[in-house]
C-alpha atoms as an extended CHARMM CRD file, in Angstrom:
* protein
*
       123  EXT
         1         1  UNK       CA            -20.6870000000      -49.5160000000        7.9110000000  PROA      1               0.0000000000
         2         2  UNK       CA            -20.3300000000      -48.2060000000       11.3330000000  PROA      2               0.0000000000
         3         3  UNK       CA            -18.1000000000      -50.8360000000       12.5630000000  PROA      3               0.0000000000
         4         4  UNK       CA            -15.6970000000      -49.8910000000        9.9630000000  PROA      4               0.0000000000
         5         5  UNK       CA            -15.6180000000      -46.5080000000       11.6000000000  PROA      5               0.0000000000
         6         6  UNK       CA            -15.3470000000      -47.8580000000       14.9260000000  PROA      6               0.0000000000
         7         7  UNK       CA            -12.2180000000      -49.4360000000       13.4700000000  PROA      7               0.0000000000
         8         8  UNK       CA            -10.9040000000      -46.2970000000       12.7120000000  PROA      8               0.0000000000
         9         9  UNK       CA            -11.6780000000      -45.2190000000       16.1990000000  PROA      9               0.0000000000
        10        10  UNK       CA             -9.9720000000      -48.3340000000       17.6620000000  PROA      10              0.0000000000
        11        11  UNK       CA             -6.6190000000      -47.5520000000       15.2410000000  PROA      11              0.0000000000
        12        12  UNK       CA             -6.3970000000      -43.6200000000       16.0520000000  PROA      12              0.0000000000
        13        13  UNK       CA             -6.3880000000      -44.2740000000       19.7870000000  PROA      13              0.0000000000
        14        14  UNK       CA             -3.7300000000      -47.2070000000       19.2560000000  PROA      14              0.0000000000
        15        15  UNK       CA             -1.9460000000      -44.6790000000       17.3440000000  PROA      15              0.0000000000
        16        16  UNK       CA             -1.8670000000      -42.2330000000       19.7780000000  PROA      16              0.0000000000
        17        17  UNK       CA             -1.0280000000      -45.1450000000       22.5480000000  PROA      17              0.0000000000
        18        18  UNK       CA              1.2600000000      -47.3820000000       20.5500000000  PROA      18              0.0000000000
        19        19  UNK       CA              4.3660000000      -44.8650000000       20.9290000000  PROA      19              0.0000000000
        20        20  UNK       CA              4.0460000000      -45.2280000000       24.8250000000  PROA      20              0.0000000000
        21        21  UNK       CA              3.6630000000      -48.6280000000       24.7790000000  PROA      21              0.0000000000
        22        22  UNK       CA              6.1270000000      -49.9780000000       22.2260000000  PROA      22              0.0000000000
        23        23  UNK       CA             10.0880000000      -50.4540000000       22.8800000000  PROA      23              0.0000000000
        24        24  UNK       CA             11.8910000000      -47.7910000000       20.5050000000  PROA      24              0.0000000000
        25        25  UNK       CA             15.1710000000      -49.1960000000       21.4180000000  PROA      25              0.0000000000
        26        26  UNK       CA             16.6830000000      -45.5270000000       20.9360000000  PROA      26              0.0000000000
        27        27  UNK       CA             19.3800000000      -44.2060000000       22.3090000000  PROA      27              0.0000000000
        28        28  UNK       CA             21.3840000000      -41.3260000000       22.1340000000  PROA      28              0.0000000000
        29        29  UNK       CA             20.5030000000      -37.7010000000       21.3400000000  PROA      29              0.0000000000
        30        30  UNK       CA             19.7570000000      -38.7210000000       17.7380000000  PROA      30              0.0000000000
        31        31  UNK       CA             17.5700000000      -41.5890000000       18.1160000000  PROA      31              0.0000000000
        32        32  UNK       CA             15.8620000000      -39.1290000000       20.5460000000  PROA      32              0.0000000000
        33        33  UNK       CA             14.6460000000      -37.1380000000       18.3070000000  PROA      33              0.0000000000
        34        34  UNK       CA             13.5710000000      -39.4830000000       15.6480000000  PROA      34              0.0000000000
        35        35  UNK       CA             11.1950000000      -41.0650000000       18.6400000000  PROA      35              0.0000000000
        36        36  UNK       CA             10.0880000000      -37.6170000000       19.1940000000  PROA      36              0.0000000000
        37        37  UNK       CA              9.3380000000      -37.3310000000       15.1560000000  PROA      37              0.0000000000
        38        38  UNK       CA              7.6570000000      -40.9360000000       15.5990000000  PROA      38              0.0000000000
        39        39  UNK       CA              5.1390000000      -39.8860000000       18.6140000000  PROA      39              0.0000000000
        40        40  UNK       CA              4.4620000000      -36.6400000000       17.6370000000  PROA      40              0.0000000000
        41        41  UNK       CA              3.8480000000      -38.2200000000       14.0800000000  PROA      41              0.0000000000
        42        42  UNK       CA              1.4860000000      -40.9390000000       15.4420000000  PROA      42              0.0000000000
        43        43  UNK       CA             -0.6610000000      -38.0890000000       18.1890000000  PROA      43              0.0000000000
        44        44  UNK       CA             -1.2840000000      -35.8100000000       15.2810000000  PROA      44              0.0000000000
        45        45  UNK       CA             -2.7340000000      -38.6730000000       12.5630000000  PROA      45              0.0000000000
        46        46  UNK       CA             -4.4600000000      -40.8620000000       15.6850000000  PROA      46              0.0000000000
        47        47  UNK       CA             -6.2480000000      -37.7330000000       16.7270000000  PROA      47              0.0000000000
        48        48  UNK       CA             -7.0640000000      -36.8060000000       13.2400000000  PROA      48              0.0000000000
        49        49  UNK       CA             -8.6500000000      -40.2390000000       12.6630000000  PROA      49              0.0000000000
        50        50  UNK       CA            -10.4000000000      -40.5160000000       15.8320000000  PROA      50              0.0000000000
        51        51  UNK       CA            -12.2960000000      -37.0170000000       15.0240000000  PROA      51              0.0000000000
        52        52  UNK       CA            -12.9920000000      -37.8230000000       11.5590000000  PROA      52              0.0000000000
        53        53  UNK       CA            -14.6300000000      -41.1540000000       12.4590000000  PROA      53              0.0000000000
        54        54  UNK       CA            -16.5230000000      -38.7250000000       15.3130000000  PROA      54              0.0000000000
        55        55  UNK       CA            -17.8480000000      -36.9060000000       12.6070000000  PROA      55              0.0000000000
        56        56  UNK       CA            -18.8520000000      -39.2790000000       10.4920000000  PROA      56              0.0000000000
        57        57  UNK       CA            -20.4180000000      -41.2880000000       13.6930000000  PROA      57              0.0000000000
        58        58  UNK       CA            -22.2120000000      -38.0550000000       14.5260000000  PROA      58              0.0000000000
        59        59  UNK       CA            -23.7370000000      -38.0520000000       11.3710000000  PROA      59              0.0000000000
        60        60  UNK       CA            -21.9530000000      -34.4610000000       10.8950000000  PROA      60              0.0000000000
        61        61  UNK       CA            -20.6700000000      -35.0050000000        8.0200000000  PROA      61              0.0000000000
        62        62  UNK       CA            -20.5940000000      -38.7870000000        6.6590000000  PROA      62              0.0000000000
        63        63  UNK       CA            -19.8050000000      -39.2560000000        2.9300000000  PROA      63              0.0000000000
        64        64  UNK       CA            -16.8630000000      -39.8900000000        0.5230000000  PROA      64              0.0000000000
        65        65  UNK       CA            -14.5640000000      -36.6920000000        1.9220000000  PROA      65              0.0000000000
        66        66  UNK       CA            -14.9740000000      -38.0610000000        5.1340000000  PROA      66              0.0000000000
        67        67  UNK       CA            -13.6130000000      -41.8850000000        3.7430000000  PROA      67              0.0000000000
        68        68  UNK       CA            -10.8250000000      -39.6520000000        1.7200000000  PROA      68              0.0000000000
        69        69  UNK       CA             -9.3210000000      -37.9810000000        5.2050000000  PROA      69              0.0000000000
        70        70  UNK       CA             -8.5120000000      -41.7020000000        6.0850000000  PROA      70              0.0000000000
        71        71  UNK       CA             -7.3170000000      -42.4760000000        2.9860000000  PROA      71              0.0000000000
        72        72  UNK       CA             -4.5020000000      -39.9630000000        3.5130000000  PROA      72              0.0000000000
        73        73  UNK       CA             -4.2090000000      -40.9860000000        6.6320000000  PROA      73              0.0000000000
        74        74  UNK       CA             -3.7660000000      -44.5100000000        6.0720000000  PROA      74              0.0000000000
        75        75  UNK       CA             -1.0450000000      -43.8160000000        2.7310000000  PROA      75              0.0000000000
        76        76  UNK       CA              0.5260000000      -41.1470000000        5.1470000000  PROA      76              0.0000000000
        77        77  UNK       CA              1.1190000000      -44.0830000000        8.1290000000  PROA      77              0.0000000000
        78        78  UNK       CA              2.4220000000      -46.0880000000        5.4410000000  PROA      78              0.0000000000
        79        79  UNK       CA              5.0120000000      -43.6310000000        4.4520000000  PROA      79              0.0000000000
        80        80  UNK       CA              5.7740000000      -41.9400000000        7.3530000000  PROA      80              0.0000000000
        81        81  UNK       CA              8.6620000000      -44.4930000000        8.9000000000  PROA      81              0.0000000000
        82        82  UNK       CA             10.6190000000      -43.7440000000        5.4270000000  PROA      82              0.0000000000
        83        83  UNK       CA             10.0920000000      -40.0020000000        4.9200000000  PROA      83              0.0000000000
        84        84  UNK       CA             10.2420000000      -39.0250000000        8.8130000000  PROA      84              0.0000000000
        85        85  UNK       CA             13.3400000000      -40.8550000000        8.8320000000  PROA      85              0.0000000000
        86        86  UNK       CA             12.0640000000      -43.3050000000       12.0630000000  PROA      86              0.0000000000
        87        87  UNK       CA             12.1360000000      -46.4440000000        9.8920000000  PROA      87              0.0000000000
        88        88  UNK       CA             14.9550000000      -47.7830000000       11.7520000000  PROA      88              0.0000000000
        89        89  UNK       CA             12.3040000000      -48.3350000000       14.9010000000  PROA      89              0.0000000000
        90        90  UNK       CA             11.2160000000      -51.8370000000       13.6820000000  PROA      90              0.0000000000
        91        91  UNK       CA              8.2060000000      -51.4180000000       16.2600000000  PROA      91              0.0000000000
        92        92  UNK       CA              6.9720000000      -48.0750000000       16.1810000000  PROA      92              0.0000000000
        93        93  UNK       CA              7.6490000000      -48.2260000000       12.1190000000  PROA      93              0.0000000000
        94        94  UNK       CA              5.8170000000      -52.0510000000       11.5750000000  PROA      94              0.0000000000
        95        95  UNK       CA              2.8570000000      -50.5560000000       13.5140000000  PROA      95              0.0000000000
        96        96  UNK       CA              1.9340000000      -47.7200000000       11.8100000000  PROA      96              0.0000000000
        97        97  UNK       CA              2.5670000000      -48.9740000000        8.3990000000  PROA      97              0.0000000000
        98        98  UNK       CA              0.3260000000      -51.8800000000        9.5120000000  PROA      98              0.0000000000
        99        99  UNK       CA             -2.1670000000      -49.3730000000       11.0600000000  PROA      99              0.0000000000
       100       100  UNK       CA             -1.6980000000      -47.6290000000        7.1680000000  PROA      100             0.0000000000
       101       101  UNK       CA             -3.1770000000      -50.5350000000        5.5160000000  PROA      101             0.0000000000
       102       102  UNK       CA             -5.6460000000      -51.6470000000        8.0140000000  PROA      102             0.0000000000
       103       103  UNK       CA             -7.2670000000      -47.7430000000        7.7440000000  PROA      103             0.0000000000
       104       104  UNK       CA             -6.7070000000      -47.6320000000        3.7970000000  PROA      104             0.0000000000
       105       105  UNK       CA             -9.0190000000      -50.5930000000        3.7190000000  PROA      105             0.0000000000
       106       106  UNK       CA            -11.3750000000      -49.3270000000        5.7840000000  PROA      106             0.0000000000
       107       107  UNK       CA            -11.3320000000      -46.5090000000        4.3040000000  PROA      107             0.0000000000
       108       108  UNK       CA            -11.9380000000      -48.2790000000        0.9180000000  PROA      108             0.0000000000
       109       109  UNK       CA            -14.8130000000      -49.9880000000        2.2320000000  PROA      109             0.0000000000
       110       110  UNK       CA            -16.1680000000      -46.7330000000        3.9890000000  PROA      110             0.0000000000
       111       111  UNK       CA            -16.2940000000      -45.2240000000        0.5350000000  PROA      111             0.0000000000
       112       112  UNK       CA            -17.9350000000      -48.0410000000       -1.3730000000  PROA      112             0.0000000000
       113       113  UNK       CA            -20.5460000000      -47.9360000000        1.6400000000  PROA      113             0.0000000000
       114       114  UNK       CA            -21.4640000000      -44.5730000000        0.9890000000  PROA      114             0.0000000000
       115       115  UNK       CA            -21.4430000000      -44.6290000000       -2.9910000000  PROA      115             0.0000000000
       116       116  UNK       CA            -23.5600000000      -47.6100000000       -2.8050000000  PROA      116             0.0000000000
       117       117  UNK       CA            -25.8290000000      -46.3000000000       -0.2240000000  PROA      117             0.0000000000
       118       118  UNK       CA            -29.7120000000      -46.9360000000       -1.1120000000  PROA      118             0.0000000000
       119       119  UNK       CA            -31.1770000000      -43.2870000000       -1.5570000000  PROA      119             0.0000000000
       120       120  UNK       CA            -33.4910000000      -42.3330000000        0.8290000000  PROA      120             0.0000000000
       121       121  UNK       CA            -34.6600000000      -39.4720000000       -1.2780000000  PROA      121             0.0000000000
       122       122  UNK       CA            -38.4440000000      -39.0580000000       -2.8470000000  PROA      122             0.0000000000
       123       123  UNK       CA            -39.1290000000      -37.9740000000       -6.3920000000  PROA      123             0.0000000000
């Protein structure tokens, strides 16, 4: 189960890399700021995934809510390019709706780790 949260790890720091790193093509004052809404977009959620899978690594706080942040953060990704208006970026919008799915199914399989987690309780 942990290397599914280490994948999480590994997708919030490309997410807070990828904007750097990928071609936006933009140009103009326009396209400007729809790169702006695309990095600041892909910081926030990156950062939010890389300290939920912290938690969850630290053993702070492991369990379903922890699986349901990147859940949301993974259908959020997916939508973002459309609703932020950014979807016109083929790079910057492919990669985080393909960073979406990749952390929905983690995410998926985070949660059926935990609900199917032998007990380790004593009656």
């Amino acid at each position: 189960m942990k290397r599914v949260v280490w994948l999480n790890v590994v997708l919030g720091v490309w997410l807070v890399l990828s904007p750097f790193m990928l071609d936006s093509g933009a140009s103009g004052i326009a396209m400007a700021n729809t790169v702006i809404a695309s990095l600041l977009n892909d910081v926030v959620v990156g950062l939010i995934l890389i300290g939920d899978s912290w938690w969850v690594l630290g053993g702070l706080g492991a369990g379903v809510s922890a699986s349901g942040i990147g859940a949301l953060a993974g259908v959020w990704m997916i939508l973002a390019p459309s609703l932020l208006g950014y979807s016109q970026l083929r790079a910057l919008s492919a990669s985080d709706m393909a960073v979406g799915v990749l952390v929905l199914v983690a995410s998926a399989i985070e949660t059926w780790a935990f609900v199917h987690e032998p007990s380790t309780k004593t009656i």
